[in-house]
C-alpha positions as CSV (number, residue, x, y, z in Angstrom):
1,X,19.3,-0.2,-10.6
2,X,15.4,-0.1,-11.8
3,X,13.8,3.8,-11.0
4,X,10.1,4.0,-11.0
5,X,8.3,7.3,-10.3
6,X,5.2,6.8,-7.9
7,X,2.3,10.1,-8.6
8,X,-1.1,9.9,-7.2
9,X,-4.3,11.4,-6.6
10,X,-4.0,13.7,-9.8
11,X,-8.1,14.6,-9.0
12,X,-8.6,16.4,-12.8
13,X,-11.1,19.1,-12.2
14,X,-8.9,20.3,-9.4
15,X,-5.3,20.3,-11.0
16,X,-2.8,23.0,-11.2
17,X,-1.9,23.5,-14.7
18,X,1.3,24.6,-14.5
19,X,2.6,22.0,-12.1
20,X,0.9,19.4,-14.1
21,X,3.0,20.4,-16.8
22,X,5.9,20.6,-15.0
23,X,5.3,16.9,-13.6
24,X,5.3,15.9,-17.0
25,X,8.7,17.2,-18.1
26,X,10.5,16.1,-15.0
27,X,9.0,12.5,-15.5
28,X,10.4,12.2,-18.9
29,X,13.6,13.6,-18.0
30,X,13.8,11.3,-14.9
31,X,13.3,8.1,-17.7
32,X,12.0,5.7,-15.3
33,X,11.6,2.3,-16.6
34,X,7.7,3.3,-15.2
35,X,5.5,5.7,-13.9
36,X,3.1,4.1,-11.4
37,X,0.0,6.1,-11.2
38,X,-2.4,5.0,-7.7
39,X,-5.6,6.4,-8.3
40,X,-7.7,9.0,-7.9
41,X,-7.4,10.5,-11.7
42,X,-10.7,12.7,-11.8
43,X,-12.5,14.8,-9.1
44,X,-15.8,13.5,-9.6
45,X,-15.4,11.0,-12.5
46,X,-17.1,13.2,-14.8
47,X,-16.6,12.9,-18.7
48,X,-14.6,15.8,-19.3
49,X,-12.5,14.9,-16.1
50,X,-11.9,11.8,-17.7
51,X,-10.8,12.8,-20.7
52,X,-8.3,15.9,-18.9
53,X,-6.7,12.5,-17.2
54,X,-6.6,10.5,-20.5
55,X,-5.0,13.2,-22.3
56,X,-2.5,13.9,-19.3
57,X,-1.5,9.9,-18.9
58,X,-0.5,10.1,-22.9
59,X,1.6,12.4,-22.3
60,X,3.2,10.6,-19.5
61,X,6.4,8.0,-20.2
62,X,5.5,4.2,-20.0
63,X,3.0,3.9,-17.1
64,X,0.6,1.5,-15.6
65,X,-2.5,3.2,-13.2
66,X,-5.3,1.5,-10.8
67,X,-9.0,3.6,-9.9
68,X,-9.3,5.8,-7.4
69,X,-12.5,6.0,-5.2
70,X,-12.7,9.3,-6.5
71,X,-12.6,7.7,-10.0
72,X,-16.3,6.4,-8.8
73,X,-19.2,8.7,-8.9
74,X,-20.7,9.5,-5.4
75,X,-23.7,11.8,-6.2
76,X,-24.7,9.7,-9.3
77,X,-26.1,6.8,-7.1
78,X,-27.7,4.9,-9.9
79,X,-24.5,4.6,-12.0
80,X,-22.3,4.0,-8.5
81,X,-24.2,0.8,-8.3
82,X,-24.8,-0.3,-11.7
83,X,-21.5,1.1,-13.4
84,X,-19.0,2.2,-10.6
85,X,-15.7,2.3,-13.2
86,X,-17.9,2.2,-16.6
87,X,-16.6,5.2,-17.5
88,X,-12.7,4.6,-16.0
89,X,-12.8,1.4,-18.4
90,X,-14.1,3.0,-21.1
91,X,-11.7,6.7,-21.1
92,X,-8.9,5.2,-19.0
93,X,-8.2,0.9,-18.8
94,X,-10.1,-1.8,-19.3
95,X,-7.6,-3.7,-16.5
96,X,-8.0,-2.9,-13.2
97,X,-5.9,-5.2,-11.7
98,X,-2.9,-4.7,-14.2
99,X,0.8,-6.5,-14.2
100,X,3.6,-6.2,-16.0
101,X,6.5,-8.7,-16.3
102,X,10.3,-7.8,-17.4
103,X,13.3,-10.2,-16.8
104,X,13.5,-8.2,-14.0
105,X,10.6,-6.7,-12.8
106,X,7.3,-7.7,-11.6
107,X,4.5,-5.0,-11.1
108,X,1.0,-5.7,-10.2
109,X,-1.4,-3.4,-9.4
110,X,-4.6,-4.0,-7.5
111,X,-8.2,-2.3,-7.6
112,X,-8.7,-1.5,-4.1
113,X,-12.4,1.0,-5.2
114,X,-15.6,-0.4,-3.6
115,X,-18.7,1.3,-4.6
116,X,-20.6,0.2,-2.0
117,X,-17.9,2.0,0.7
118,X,-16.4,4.6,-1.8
119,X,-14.2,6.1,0.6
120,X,-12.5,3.4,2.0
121,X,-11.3,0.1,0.0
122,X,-10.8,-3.5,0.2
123,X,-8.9,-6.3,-0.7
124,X,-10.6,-9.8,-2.4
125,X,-10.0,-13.2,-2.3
126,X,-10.0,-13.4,-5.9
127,X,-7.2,-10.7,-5.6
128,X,-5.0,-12.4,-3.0
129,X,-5.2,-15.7,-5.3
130,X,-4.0,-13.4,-8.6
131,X,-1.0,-12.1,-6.2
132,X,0.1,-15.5,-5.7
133,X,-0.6,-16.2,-9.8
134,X,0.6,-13.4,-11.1
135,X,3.9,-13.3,-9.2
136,X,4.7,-16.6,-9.7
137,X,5.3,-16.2,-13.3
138,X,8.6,-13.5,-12.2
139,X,11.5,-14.8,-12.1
140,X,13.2,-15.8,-8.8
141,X,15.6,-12.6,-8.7
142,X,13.1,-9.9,-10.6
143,X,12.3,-7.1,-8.4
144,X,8.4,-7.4,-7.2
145,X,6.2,-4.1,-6.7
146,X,2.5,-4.1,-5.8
147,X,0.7,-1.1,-6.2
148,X,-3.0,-0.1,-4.8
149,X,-4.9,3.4,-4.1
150,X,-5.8,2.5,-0.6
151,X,-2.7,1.9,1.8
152,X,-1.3,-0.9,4.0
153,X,0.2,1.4,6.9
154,X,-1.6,4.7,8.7
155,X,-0.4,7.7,8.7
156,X,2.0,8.3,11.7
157,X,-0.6,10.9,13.5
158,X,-3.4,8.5,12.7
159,X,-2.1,5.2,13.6
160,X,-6.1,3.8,14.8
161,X,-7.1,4.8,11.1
162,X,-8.6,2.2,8.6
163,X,-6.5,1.8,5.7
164,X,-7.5,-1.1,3.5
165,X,-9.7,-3.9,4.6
166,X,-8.6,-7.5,3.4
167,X,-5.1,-7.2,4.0
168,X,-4.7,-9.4,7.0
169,X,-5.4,-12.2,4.3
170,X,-3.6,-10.5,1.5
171,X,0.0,-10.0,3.7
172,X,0.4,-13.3,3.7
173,X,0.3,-14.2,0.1
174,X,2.3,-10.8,-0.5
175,X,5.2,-12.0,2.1
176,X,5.0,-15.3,0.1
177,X,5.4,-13.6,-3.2
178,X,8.6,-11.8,-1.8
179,X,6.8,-8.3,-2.8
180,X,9.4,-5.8,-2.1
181,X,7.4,-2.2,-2.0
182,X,3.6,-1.8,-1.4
183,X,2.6,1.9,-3.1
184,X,-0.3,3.5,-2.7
185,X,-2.2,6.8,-1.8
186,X,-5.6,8.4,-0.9
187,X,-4.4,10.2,2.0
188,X,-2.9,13.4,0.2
189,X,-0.2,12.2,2.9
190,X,3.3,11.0,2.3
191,X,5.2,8.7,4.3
192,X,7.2,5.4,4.3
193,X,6.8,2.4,6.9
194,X,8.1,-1.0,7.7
195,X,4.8,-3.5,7.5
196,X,4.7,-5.4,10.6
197,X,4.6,-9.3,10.7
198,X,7.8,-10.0,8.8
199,X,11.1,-8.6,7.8
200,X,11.8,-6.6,4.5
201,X,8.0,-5.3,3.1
202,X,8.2,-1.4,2.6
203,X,4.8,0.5,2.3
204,X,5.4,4.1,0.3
205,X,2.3,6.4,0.1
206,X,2.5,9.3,-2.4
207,X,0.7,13.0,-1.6
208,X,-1.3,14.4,-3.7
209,X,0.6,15.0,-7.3
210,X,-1.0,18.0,-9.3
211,X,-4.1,18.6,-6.9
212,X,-5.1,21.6,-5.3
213,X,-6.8,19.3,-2.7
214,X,-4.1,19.3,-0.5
215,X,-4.1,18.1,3.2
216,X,-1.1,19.9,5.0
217,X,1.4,18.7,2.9
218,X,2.6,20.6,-0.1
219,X,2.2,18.7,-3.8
220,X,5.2,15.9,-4.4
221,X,5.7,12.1,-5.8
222,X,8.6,9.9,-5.4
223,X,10.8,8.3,-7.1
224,X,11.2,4.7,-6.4
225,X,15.1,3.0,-6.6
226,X,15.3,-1.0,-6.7
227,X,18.7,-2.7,-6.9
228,X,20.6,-4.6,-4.6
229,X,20.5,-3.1,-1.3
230,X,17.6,-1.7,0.3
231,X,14.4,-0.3,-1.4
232,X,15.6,3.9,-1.7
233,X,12.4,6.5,-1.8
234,X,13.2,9.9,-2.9
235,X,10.3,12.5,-2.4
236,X,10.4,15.3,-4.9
237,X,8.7,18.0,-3.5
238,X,7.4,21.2,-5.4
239,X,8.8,24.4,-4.6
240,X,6.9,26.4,-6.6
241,X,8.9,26.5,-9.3
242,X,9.8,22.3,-9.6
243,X,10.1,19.3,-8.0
244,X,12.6,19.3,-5.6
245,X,14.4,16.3,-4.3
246,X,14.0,15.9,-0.8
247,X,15.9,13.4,1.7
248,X,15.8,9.8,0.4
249,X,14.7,7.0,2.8
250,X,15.9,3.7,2.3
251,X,13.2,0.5,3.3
């Protein structure tokens, strides 16, 4: 059995301190082989918001993150267009479209940030050709996970809302790939959903982390739980206290 944790929108500059915290020691007393992160690590992608995220991700356990839209500037119009994640690639990664390969396990996560739109994101064809790469190198049995900010599915009460543009080209070559979990965020929503057009692709969103910013929902992630059977999501809540494990859903 391979357990990820899934945390998102952490939004720096708008954080809760002591949940932050709190995240942190339940994450490393969880162990999971890794933390995915989906975006949205600053507020406003300022410096110091920047480096507040940096700081928090080493504290983390083994991890691997994508941008955010948020991680963009959206006042700054001159640096939107001329350095959208300049200062993401300089405090946070250089990749934005990450992988990581076990024996087992195959992660890749996508940059899904336009500048041009900001709040809503898309999907390449440079991308959908590095799914097909990238997963090609797993072997046949390794579990696959693709991770963007932007989701695949609406929310339940918003099923007419635009998630993220591109996929109708990059389903296919994720289907083909034999991806087994889609994770994302954005919304400050969480919820789980079958994909439509084929059997057996799971899409996960995770609320809003550490965030004050929250949207009717309190603050949770999930943890992820890969083996044999079907894909199991557990949502840890927070309580006010801790995370608390909610119901699990199995994909």
């Amino acid at each position: 059995m391979i357990t990820l944790a899934h945390i998102s929108d952490l939004h720096f500059g708008t954080e809760d301190p002591e949940m932050a915290d709190r995240l942190v020691e339940e994450l490393h007393a969880l162990a999971p082989r890794l933390v995915i992160v989906s975006g949205d690590l600053t507020q406003r992608a300022r410096r110091a918001q920047f480096r507040a995220a940096r700081a928090y991700l080493d504290r983390l356990p083994a991890h691997m993150v994508v941008p955010g839209n948020h991680d963009i500037p959206l006042y700054d119009i001159g640096r939107r267009m001329l350095s959208p994640l300049g200062r993401y690639r300089s405090m946070i990664s250089e990749q934005l479209d990450p992988f990581h390969l076990e024996d087992d396990l195959a992660v890749l996560g996508l940059n899904t940030t336009r500048p041009k739109r900001w709040k809503e994101g898309s999907i390449s064809a440079r991308q959908v050709a590095l799914i097909g790469d990238v997963f090609g190198r797993a072997a046949p049995d390794a579990h696959r996970v693709l991770f963007t900010h932007h989701p695949f599915i609406p929310p339940p009460p918003f099923p007419r809302m635009i998630v993220v543009h591109g996929q109708a080209a990059a389903l296919p070559a994720i289907r083909t790939a034999r991806v087994e979990v889609l994770l994302a965020g954005h919304l400050h929503l969480g919820y789980a959903g079958m994909v439509e057009g084929g059997p057996g692709l799971v899409s996960v969103q995770a609320g809003t982390a550490i965030s004050r910013r929250r949207r009717g929902q309190p603050n949770a992630y999930n943890v992820i739980r890969l083996g044999a059977g079907p894909v199991v999501v557990e949502p840890r809540v927070w309580d006010g206290e801790r995370f608390g494990e909610a119901m699990p859903a199995a994909g």
